[in-house]
N, C-alpha and C positions, 0 to 999 in steps of 0.2 A: 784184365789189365795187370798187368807186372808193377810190383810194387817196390821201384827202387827209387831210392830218394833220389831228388833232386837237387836238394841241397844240405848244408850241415849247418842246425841249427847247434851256436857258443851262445854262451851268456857270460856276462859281464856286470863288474858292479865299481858304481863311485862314490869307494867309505868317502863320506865328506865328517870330519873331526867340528869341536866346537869353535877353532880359529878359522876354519875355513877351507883348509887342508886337504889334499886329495890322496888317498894311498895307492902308490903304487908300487909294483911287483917288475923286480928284474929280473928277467930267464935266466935260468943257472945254464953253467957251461955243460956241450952235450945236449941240450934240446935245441929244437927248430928255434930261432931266432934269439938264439942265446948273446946274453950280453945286453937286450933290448929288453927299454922300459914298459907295462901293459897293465890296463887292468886289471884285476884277479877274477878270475871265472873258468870256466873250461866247456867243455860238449855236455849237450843235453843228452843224457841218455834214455832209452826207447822207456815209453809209459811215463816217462815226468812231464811236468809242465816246464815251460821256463824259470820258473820262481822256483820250484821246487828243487831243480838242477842247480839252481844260484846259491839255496840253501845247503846245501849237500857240498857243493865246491866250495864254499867259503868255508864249511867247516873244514873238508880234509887241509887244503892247503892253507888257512894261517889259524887254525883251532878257533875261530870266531864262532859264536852262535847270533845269527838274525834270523827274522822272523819273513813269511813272506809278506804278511800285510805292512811293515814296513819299507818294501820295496816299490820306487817311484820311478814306472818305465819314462827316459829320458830318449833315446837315439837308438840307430842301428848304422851296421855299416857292413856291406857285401865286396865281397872277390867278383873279381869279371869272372866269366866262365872258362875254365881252361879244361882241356882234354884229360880223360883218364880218372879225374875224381869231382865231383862234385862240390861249387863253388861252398864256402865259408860264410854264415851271415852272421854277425855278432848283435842281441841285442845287445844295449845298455841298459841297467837302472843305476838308482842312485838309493844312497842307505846312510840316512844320518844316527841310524841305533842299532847296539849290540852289546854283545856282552864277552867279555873275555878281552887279551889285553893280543894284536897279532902277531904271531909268529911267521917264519917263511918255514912248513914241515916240510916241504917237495923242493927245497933246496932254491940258491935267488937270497936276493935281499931284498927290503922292504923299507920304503921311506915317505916319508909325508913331507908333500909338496905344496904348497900356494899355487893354484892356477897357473897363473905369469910363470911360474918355472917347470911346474911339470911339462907346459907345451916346447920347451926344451932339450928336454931330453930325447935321447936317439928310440925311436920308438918302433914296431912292426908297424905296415900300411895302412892298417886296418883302424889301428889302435890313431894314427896320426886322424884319419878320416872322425876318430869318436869324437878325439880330442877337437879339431877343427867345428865340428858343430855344438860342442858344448861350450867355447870358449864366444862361438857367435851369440848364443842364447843369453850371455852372460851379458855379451856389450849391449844385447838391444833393451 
């Protein structure tokens, strides 16, 4: 059996701060979906786990350190299948502790939103689909 993925496991995380705040991360100009607000996380790569890829991308890109036992898987959200590359699944978790104060090192900015606004901003599809199920969770 040929071993080619099927699809591309991303992880994602939602720092939630002590007012309630959610951090998110806007694509610097020059990437794929530049200009749009997202999560922070990025691709798993080959031998991690998801937590571990979560820990390792939070740090490069805002110099945070969290831990994985502090990570509370929330959501997911997939690409339909299209031709040529293999669809995108993002988990989510959520991360109410860490240490260090965030930076954006991979360029983007970075701002803490209240729920109600974050689901405002112009976002990738993917990231609207996380958003959509965590703001459900919240009303129920």
């Amino acid at each position: 059996m040929e071993k080619i993925p099927t699809w591309m496991p991303v992880v994602a995380v939602r720092l939630v701060d002590d007012r309630g705040r959610w951090l998110m991360h806007r694509r610097p100009p020059g990437k794929h979906h530049a200009g749009l607000w997202e999560f922070p996380g990025g691709k798993v790569e080959g031998g991690e786990t998801p937590t571990e890829a979560l820990v390792r991308e939070v740090h490069e890109e805002l110099d945070l350190k969290i831990e994985s036992r502090d990570l509370v898987p929330e959501t997911f959200a997939q690409e339909a299948v299209s031709e040529g590359r293999p669809p995108i699944v993002i988990l989510l978790y959520t991360c109410a502790s860490w240490s260090g104060e965030p930076r954006p090192l991979e360029g983007g900015k970075l701002g803490w939103f209240l729920p109600t606004d974050a689901a405002l901003l112009d976002r990738p599809p993917l990231d609207i689909a996380l958003m959509s199920r965590l703001l459900e969770k919240i009303a129920d």
